[in-house]
C-alpha positions in Angstrom: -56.9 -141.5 -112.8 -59.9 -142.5 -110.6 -62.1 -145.3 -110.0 -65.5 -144.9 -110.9 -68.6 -146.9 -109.8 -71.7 -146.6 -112.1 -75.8 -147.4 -110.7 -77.7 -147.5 -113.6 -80.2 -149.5 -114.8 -80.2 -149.0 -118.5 -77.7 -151.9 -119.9 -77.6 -149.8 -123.1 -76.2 -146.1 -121.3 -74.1 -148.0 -118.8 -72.2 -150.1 -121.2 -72.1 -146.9 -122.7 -70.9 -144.5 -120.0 -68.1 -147.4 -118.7 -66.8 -147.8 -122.2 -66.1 -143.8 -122.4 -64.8 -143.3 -118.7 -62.6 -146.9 -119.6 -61.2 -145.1 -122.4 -60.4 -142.1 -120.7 -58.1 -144.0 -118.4 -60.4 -144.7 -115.7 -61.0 -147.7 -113.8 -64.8 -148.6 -113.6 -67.0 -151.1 -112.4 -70.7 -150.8 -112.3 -73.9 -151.7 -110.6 -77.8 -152.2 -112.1 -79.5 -151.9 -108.9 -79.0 -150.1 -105.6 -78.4 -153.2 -103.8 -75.4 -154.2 -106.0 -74.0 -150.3 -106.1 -74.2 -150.6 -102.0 -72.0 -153.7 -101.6 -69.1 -152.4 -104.7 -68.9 -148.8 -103.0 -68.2 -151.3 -99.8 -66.4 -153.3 -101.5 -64.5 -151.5 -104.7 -63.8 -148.0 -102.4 -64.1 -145.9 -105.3 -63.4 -142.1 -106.1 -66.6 -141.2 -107.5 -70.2 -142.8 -107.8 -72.4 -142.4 -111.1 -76.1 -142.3 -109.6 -78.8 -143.2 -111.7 -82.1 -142.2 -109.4 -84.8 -144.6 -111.3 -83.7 -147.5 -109.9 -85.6 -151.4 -110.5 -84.9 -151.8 -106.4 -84.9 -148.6 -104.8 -85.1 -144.5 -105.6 -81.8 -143.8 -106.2 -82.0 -140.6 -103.1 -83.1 -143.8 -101.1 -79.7 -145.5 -102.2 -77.9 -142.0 -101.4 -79.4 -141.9 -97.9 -78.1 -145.6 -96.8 -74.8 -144.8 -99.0 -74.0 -142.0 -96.6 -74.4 -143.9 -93.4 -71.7 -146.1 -94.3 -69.5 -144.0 -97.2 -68.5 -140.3 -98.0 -67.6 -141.3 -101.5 -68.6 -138.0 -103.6 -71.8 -138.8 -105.7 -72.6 -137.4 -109.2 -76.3 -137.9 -109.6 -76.9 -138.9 -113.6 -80.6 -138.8 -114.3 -83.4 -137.5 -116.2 -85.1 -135.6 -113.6 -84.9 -132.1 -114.0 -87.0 -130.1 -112.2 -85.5 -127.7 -109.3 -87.1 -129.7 -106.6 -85.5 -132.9 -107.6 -82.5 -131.6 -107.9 -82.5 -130.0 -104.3 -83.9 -133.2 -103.3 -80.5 -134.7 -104.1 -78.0 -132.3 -103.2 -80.0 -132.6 -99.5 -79.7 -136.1 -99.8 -75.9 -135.9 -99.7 -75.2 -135.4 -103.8 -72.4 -133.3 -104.6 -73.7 -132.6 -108.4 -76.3 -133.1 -110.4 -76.3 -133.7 -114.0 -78.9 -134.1 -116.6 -79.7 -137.1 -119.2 -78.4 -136.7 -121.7 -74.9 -136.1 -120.9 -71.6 -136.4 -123.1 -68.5 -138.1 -121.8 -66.5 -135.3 -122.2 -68.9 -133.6 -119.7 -69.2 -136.2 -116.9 -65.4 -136.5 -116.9 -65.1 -133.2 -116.4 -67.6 -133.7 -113.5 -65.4 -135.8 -112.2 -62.7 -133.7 -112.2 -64.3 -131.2 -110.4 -65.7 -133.1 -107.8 -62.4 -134.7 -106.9 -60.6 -131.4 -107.1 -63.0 -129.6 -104.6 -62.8 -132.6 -102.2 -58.9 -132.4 -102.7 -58.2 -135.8 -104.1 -56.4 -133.7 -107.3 -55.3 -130.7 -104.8 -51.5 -129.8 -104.1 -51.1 -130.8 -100.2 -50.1 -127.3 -99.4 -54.1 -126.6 -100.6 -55.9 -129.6 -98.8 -54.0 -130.4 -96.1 -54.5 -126.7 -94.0 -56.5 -126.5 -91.1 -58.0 -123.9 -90.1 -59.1 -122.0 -86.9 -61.5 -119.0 -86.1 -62.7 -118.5 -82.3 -63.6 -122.1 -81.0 -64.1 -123.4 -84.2 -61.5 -126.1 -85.8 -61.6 -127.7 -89.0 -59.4 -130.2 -90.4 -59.5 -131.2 -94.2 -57.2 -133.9 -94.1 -59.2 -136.1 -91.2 -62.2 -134.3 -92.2 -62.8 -133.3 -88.8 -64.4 -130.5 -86.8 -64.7 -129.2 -83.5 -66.6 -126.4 -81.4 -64.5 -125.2 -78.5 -63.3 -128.7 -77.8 -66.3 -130.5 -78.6 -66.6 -132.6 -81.8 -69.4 -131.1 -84.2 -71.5 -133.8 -86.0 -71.5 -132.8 -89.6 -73.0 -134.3 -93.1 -69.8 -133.9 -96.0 -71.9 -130.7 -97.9 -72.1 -129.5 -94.3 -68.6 -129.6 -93.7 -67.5 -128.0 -97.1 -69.6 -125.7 -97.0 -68.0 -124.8 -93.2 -64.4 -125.4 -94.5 -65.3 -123.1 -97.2 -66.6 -119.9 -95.3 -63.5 -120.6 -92.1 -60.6 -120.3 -94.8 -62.3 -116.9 -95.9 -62.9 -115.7 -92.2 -64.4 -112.1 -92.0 -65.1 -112.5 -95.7 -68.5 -111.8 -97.4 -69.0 -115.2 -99.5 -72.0 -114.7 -101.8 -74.1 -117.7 -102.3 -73.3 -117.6 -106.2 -70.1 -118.3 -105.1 -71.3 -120.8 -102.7 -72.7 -123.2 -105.1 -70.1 -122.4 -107.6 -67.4 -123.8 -105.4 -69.0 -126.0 -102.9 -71.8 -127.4 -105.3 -70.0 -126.9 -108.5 -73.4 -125.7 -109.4 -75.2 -122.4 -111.6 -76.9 -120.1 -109.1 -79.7 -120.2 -110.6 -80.9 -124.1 -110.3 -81.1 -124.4 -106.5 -80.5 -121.2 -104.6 -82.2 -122.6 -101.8 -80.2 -125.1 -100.7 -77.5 -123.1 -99.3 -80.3 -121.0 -97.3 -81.3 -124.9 -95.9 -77.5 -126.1 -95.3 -76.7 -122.7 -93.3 -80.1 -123.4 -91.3 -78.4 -126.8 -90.3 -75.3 -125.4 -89.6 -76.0 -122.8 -87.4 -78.6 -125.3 -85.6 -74.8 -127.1 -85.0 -72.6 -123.9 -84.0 -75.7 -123.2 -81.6 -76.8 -120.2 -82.9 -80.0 -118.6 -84.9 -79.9 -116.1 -87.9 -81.8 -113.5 -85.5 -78.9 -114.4 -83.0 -75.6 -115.2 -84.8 -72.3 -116.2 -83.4 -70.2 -117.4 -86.6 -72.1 -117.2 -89.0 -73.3 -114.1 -90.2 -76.6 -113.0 -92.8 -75.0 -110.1 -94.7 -78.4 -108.9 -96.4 -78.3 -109.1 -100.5 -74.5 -110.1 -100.2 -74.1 -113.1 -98.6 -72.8 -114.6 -95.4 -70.0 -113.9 -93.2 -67.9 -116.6 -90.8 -65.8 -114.6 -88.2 -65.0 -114.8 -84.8 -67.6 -114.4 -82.2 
């Protein structure tokens, strides 16, 4: 199974939550501040991080934002916050799911699951390992790596899914329902407008506008398009 590291500051929900995920086989440690949950996802290396956002030293998108200078490690934000704009807050931040307090453990480990299968960690190799290529463009899964006719794009992990995503469906229309179905593992619903702001930064990357589109392509009340220039 995976390890786990859990930021929360609530002794009574974190006992709580590590007592469930320990008895579903997991191995976790955990973290009350965002100082502490820093230095273990150093430290520990885990597979998925538990983020409480009200946190005694820092806001936990704070924590996030340093966490991905240093550390890819796929984040499930766990709070209480519920409103739309928090939630895009965090999934801009560099969350890969969000879920609400309260939460069963059934639920979060199914989270879990998720997350690590859309990153790959639970894919067959014949699924994760495929690169693939479309015009100048080159993406790697396996060194999570991309490139732009030769040159070495610069992009956040959502950014990169959400490219890996669209290149292995080449000269398909992707709707964004599916978009944050598979890539956010989220309803359509609760934060449409994220994908709208993650292809804004991609195409700002692949050096193009949505007036003037080389890749990636606005199919009007569909969805988008990635295909060869």
């Amino acid at each position: 199974m995976a390890k786990i590291l859990i930021v929360e500051d609530d002794a009574t929900i974190r006992t709580g939550v590590v007592r469930a995920l320990t008895q579903r086989s997991h191995t976790v440690v955990s973290a009350a501040t965002a100082m502490d949950g820093l230095r273990l996802a150093t430290a520990e290396k885990p597979d998925v991080l538990l983020l409480d956002l009200g946190l005694p030293d820092a806001d936990g998108r704070e924590m996030l934002r340093m966490l991905r200078a240093v550390s890819q490690v796929p984040v499930i934000v766990v709070t209480a916050r519920r409103s739309e704009h928090e939630i895009v807050q965090a999934l801009d931040a560099g969350a890969d799911d969000y879920v609400v307090k309260p939460y069963g453990a059934d639920q979060i480990d199914a989270r879990i699951r998720a997350v690590l299968r859309r990153l790959g960690a639970a894919a067959p190799a014949g699924e994760r390992d495929t690169a693939v290529a479309v015009g100048g463009l080159r993406i790697d899964p396996r060194s999570r790596q991309s490139t732009l006719d030769g040159a070495p794009l610069d992009l956040a992990p959502r950014e990169f899914d959400l490219l890996y995503y669209l290149a292995a469906r080449a000269g398909e229309v992707v709707s964004k329902r599916e978009l944050l179905t598979e890539v956010w593992r989220l309803p359509y619903h609760r934060a449409d407008k994220t994908v709208d702001v993650h292809l804004s930064w991609l195409r700002r990357k692949l050096g193009e506008t949505a007036q003037e589109p080389r890749y990636l392509h606005t199919v009007r009340r569909v969805g988008v398009r990635l295909s060869t220039p």
